[in-house]
N, C-alpha and C positions, 0 to 999 in steps of 0.2 A: 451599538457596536456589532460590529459584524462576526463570525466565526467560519472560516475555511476549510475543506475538506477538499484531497488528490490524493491519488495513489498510483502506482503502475505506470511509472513515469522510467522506469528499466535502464536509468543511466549508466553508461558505457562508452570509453573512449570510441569506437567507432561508431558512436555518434552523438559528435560533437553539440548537434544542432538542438539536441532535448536538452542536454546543459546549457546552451546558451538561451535557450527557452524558459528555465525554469530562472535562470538569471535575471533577465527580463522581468517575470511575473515576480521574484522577489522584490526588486528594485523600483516598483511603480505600486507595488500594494496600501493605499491609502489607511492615511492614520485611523480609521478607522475601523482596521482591521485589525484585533486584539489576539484574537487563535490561530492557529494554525495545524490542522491535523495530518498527517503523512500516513496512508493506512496502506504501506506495505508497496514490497518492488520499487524502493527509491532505487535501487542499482538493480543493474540485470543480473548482476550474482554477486557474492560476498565469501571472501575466506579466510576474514577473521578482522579484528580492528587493529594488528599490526601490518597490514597490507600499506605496503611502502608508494605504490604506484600513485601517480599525480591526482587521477579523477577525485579518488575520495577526501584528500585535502583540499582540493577544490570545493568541494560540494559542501565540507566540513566548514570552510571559509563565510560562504554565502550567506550556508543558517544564521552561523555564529554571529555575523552583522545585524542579520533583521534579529535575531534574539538580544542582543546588546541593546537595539532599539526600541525594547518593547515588547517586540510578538513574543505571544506563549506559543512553544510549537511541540509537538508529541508524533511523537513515532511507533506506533504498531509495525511489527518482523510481517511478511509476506512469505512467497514461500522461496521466494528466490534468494533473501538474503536476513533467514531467518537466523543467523548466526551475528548481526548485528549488536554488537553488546553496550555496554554499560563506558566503555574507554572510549569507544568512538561517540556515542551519545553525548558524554561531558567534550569531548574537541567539538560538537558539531553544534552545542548549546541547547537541545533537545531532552525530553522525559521520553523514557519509554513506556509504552503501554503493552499490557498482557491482551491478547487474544483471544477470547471479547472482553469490552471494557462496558460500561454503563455509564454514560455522562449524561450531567444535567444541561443541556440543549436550550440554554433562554427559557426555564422553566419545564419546559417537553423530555424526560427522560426518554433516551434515546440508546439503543447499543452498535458499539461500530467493532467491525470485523473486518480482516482481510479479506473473508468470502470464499477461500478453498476449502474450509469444511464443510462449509454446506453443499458442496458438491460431488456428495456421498457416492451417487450412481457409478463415479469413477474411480471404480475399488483399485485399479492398478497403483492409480494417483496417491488414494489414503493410504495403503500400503506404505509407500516411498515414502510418505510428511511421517508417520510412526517411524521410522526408523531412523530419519534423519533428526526429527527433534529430540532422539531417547538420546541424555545426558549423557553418555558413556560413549555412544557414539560420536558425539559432537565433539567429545572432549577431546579425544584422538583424530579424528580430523584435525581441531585446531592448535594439535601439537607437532603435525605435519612440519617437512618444509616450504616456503614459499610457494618453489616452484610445484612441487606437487598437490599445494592445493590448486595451483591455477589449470593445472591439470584434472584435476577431478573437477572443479569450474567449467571448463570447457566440453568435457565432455559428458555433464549432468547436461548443458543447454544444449547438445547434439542428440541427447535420448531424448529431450521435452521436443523438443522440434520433430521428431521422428515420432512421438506417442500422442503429440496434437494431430499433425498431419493422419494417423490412422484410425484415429479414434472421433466418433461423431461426435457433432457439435452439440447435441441435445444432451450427451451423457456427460459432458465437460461441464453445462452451464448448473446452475442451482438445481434440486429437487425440491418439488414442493413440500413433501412435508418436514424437509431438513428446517424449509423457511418456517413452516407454520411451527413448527418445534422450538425455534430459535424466541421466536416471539411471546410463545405462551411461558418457557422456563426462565424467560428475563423479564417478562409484565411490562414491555415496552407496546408502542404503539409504531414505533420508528423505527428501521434499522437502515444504516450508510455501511458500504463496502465495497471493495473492488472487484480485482482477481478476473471477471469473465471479459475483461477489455468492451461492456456493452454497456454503454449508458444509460438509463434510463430511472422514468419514476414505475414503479410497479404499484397500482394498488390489489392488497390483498384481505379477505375476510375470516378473522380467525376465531372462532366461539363465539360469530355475533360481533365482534367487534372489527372495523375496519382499520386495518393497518397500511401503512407506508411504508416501503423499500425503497431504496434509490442506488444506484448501481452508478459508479464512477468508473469513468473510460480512461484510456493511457494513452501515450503521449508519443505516439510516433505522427500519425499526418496531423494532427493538433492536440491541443493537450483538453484534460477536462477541471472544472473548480466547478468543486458545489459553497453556492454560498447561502448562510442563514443568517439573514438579518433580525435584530434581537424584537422585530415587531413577529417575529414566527413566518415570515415569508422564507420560502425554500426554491433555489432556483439552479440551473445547472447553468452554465457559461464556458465558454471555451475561448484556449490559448491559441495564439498564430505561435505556428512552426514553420521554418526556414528548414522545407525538405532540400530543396536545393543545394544547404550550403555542404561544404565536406569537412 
């Protein structure tokens, strides 16, 4: 049986077309596909699990059918809609996972993360994840009204966009020894995450021991699925997206 991994799939009414992507790849997922992991940026922001707007009952929908049928599915916060809680988990049929988790991988202890803390170099960044995840902050945010969280939503994605665009791409992606850290203080030989939108397998050598990273891409010109097949084959694959459609 198989186990699946996506993340950074940033769904948002304007655009339609990564929903009906991910609709798609739910809906044709062969029975032999048992897991399902989501490690973060299923929505391109979140401001709270009472959010009335269509998208997220839509997407709420989708899960809840492949989990009625079967898939186990699990969801790690991202940093975009790290406010995703426990009310919308149960409408969407999903467990939540804490950031980093430790799974048994077809036997291969494995840890998956969303991948923004290890990308330390980018102190402006860790700065903002401190203070948006400290509980007292979050809590009043999500005692706001409606309209003003989609206001503070909106204009969190005009300062990311404006601190991507100024800020090199080198101090955005991983730091090596954030990785080689990540690895020795969990005893894995694996790690799966997203967050730097670049795919890829990494290998790295950590005390002598050679390790595996694998980095999951997001879903605007195609989507990305890491699959592991339960003989330990590890393979990255990708979604068709209708950029076209509106």
């Amino acid at each position: 049986m198989s186990t699946l991994f996506i993340s950074d799939l940033h769904l948002d009414a304007s655009r339609p077309q990564a929903t009906a992507a991910i609709a798609r790849f739910l809906e044709r997922l062969p029975g032999t596909c048992r897991r399902l992991y989501i490690l973060g940026d299923l929505f391109e922001s979140w401001i709270g699990d009472d959010d009335d707007a269509p998208l997220p009952d839509q997407v709420a929908g989708l899960l809840r059918q492949r989990a009625e049928a079967g898939l186990a599915i699990a969801f790690m916060a991202g940093n975009r809609d790290f406010a995703l809680g426990p009310d919308y988990a149960k409408r969407a049929g999903f467990r939540l996972l804490e950031d980093p988790t430790a799974i048994d991988l077809h036997g291969r202890k494995t840890l998956l993360m969303h991948g923004d803390t290890l990308c330390t170099d980018d102190t402006a960044y860790q700065a903002f994840r401190v203070q948006v995840r400290d509980p007292a902050w979050l809590a009043n945010m999500l005692a706001q009204p409606l309209a003003a969280r989609r206001a503070f939503a909106a204009q969190a994605r005009a300062s990311s966009r404006e601190h991507t665009a100024a800020t090199a791409e080198t101090i955005m992606d991983v730091n090596a020894n954030a990785v080689a850290d990540a690895f020795r203080q969990h005893q894995v030989d694996l790690i799966i995450h997203g967050h730097t939108h670049r795919p890829a397998v990494h290998e790295h050598m950590v005390d002598g021991r050679r390790c595996t990273r694998i980095v999951l891409g997001d879903w605007y010109e195609q989507g990305t699925v890491l699959v592991a097949g339960d003989d330990g084959s590890l393979h990255l694959d990708t979604v068709a997206i209708d950029t076209a459609m509106a």
